[in-house]
C-alpha positions as CSV (number, residue, x, y, z in Angstrom):
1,X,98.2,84.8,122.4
2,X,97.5,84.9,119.0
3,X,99.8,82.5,116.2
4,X,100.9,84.7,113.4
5,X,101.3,82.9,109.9
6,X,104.7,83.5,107.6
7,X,102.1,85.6,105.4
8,X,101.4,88.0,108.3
9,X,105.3,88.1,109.2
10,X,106.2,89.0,105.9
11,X,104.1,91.5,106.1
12,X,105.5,93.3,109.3
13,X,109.1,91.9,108.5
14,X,109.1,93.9,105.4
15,X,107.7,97.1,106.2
16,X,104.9,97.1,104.3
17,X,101.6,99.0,104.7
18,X,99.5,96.7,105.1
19,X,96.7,95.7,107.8
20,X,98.2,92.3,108.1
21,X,101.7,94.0,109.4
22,X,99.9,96.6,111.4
23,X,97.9,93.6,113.1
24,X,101.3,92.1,113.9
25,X,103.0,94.9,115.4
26,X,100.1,95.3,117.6
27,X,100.5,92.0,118.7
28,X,104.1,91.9,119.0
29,X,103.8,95.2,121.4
30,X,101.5,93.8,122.9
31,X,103.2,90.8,123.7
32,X,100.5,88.2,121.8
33,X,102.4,87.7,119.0
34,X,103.7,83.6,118.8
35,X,105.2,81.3,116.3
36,X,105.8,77.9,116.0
37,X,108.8,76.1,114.3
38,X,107.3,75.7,110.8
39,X,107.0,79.5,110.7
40,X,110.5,79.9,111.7
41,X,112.0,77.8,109.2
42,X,109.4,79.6,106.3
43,X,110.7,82.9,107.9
44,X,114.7,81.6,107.6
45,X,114.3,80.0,103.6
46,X,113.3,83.5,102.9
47,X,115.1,85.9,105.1
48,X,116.9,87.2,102.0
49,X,120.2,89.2,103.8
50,X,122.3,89.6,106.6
51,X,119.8,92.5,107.9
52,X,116.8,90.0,107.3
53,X,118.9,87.1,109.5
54,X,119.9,89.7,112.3
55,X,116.5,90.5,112.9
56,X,114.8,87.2,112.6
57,X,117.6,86.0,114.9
58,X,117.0,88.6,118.1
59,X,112.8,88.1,117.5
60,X,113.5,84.4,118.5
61,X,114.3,85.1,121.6
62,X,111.5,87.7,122.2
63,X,108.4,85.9,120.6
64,X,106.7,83.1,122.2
65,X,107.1,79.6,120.4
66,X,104.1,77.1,120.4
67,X,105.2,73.6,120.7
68,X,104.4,71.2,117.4
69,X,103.6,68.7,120.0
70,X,102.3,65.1,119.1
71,X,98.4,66.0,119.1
72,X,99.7,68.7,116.6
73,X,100.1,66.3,114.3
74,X,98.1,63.8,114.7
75,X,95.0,66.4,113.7
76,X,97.7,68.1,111.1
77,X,97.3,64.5,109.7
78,X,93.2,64.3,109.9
79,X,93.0,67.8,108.7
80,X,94.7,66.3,105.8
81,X,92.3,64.0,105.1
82,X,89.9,66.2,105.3
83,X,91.4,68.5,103.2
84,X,91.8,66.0,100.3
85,X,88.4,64.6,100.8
86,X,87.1,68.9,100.4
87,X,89.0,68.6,97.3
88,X,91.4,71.2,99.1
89,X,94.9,71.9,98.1
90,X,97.0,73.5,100.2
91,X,100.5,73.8,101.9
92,X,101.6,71.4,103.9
93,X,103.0,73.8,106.1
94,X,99.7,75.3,106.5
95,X,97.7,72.5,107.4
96,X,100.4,72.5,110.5
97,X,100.1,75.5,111.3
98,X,96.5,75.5,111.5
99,X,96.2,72.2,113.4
100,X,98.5,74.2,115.7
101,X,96.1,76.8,116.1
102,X,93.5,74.6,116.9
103,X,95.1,72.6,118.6
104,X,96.4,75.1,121.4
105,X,92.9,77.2,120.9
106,X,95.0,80.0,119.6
107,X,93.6,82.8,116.8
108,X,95.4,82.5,113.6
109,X,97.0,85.9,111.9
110,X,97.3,85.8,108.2
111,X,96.6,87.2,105.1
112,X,95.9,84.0,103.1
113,X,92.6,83.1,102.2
114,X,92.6,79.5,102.5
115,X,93.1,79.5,106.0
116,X,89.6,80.3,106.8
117,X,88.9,76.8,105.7
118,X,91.7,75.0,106.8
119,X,90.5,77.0,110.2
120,X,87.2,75.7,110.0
121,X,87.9,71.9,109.5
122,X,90.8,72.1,111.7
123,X,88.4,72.6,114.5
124,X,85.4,70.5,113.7
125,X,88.5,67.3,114.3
């Protein structure tokens, strides 16, 4: 199972010709594609029409969801730390949904830099 960041949905979502989306349709043929709520609601604030809404709506019931349990954020808070002791600004969101990587020992899909860092302290916690 592999946790695909908004950046990587976007990607597939929108068509485009892009590794990122052709690593996602693998995965969501495949059946490894997963999400957890902080994606959704990235996915909803931007799901621009009806078509968009349609879609996003029937892939909820299809794509696994990964719990933000309470361990999730208690290292989505450490990673904070650490991230503002690194002198690392990020997304809030993406601090979660790299502690929620880590935390259920899932690979992260995305096309954002950062998150090899964010990666890489999230799993020294």
């Amino acid at each position: 199972m592999t946790l695909v960041d908004t950046s990587s949905w976007v990607e597939y979502l929108c068509d485009r010709e892009s590794a990122a989306g052709d690593r996602v349709e693998a995965l969501v043929l495949g059946g490894e594609a997963a999400w957890c709520d902080i994606i959704l609601v990235e996915l909803w604030h931007g799901a621009p029409g009806a078509k968009e809404k349609r879609e996003l709506a029937e892939m909820e019931n299809e794509i696994e969801r990964v719990p933000l349990d309470a361990a999730v954020w208690r290292s989505a808070r450490r990673l904070a730390v650490r991230c503002r002791e690194k002198g690392m600004t990020v997304p809030v969101s993406d601090i979660i949904i790299s502690a929620c990587a880590a935390g259920h020992g899932l690979e992260l899909e995305h096309c954002d830099k950062h998150f090899n860092d964010l990666l890489s302290l999230a799993k020294s916690l």
